[in-house]
C-alpha positions, 0 to 999 in steps of 0.5 A: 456511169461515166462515158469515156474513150477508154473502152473503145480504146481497150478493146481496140489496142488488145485485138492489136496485141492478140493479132501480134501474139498470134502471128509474131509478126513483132519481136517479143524483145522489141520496144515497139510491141513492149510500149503497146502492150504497156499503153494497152495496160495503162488503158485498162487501169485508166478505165479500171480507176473511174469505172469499176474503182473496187477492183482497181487494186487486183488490176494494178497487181495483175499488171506489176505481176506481168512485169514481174515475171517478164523481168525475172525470165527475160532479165531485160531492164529496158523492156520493163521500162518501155512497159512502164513508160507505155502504161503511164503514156495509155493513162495520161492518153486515155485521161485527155480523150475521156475530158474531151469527149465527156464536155462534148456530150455532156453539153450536147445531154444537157441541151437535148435533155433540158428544153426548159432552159431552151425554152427559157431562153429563147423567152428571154430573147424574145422578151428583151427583142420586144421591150427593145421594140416597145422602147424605140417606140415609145422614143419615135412617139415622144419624138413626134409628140415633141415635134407636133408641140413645137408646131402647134404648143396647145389647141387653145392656140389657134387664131385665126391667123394660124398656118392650121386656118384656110380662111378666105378674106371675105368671111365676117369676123364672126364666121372666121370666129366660128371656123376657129372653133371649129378648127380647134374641135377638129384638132381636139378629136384627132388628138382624141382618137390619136390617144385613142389608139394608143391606148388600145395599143398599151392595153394590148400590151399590158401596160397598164400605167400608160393605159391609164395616163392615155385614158385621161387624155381621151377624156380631156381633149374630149371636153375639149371638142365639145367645148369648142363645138358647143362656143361655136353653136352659141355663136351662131344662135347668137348671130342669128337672134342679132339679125331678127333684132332679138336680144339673148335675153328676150330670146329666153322671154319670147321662148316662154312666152310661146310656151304659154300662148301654146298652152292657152291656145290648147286650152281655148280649143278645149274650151271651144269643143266644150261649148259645141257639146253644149250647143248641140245638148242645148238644141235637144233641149230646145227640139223637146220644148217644141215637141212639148208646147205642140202637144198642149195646142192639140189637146186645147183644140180639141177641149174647143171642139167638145165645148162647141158640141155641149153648146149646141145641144144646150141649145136643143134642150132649152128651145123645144121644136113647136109644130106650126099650128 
């Protein structure tokens, strides 16, 4: 159904013609009280025609009837004009104030009645709020990444000359070598962990393809660092191995080398442990000859004890004692 003033209106206009009717506070010829009883009509047909819309045409005979009969008795032309005036003037009223007031609710309906479209909306702002932000960001961050180039165009391209290298004047030519290594590893793990971040800041943000893309720059200014660390230790070992006057090549020689001497001489103190549970078997062997060659010499002295024994009494057998005669 639809809301219109006509109802407020209606019941307010017929109070005012009862109140008139009752205490005849109006002339009943006048055209005051002839107007407000046709805008009253034409209020009651506004309403009779968007609302209860079968019933419009016993509405519109009730009120040609009322017209009819006022004329007939009263025979008074100008009074049934202003009734038909007033009933156009209530219609046309009532129309106006029931489009204004229906816009104003049905707006106020439509926004209490769909938080959808709120809440739509409001994401929609939102979104655009954040991909404007995201898109200054990425401006400033390409700005300063132009900025940072134009200071220092690639890693590679640090000598020792550079604004980037605190060197002292005293340094050799190959400490200021190394310390440009150096410098540059240094620059390749910061722009790594720079990268880094930005990476872990656009997989928050969803954003897959510049995830990717900073991805690649870890990994490459990664092996970068490495690279430049790892010059800058065969440097060293190479100056190093310079100054005890051993060439790179008999570096690797002399490395073998002592791996081979380590192996005999693990395998000479296997040997030498070998020969002591040799030496000490050897004299167990040595302990049981003796214990084996003194048996032998007991048994001979005591063979030579009984041939003594035999040969004395041979004798007493073969010289009888003779008694002196």
């Amino acid at each position: 159904m639809q809301l219109t003033a006509a109802p407020a209106l209606f019941i307010g206009l017929g109070a005012r013609v009862f109140l008139d009717f009752l205490t005849n506070s109006v002339d009943a010829a006048s055209p005051k009280r002839s107007i407000l009883l046709g805008v009253w009509q034409g209020i009651g047909l506004h309403h009779t025609l968007t609302t209860y819309t079968e019933i419009l045409p016993f509405a519109i005979a009730i009120v040609l009837a009322h017209s009819a009969i006022d004329f007939s008795f009263a025979g008074d032309y100008f009074k049934s004009i202003c009734i038909l005036l007033g009933v156009v003037a209530g219609g046309l009223c009532t129309e106006v104030l029931s489009n204004l007031i229906d816009n104003k609710l049905s707006e106020t309906t439509k926004q209490s009645r769909d938080p959808s479209n709120r809440a739509l909306k409001h994401l929609a702002e939102e979104r655009q709020k954040l991909f404007q932000s995201t898109l200054d960001r990425e401006t400033s961050q390409i700005a300063r990444d132009e900025k940072f180039r134009q200071q220092l165009s690639d890693i590679t391209s640090v000598g020792t000359d550079s604004e980037l290298m605190r060197m002292n004047r005293s340094m050799t030519p190959l400490e200021r070598e190394v310390a440009r290594l150096r410098a540059r590893a240094s620059l390749a793990d910061s722009e790594r962990r720079r990268y880094k971040e930005e990476r872990k800041w656009a997989l928050e943000q969803g954003n897959e393809a510049r995830a990717s893309q900073m991805r690649w720059q870890v990994k490459k200014y990664t092996a970068l660092m490495q690279s430049f660390n790892r010059q800058a230790d065969e440097q060293l070992i190479e100056a190093a191995n310079t100054r005890r006057g051993i060439r790179p090549t008999e570096a690797g020689v002399l490395q073998s080398r002592g791996g081979s001497s380590q192996e005999t001489r693990s395998r000479r103190a296997t040997e030498v442990d070998g020969s002591q549970s040799r030496g000490g078997s050897t004299q167990d062997t040595r302990s049981r000859r003796h214990t084996e060659a003194g048996v032998p010499q007991s048994r001979g002295g005591s063979s030579q004890e009984t041939r003594s024994s035999k040969r004395q009494n041979t004798s007493s057998h073969s010289y009888p004692h003779v008694p002196p005669s």
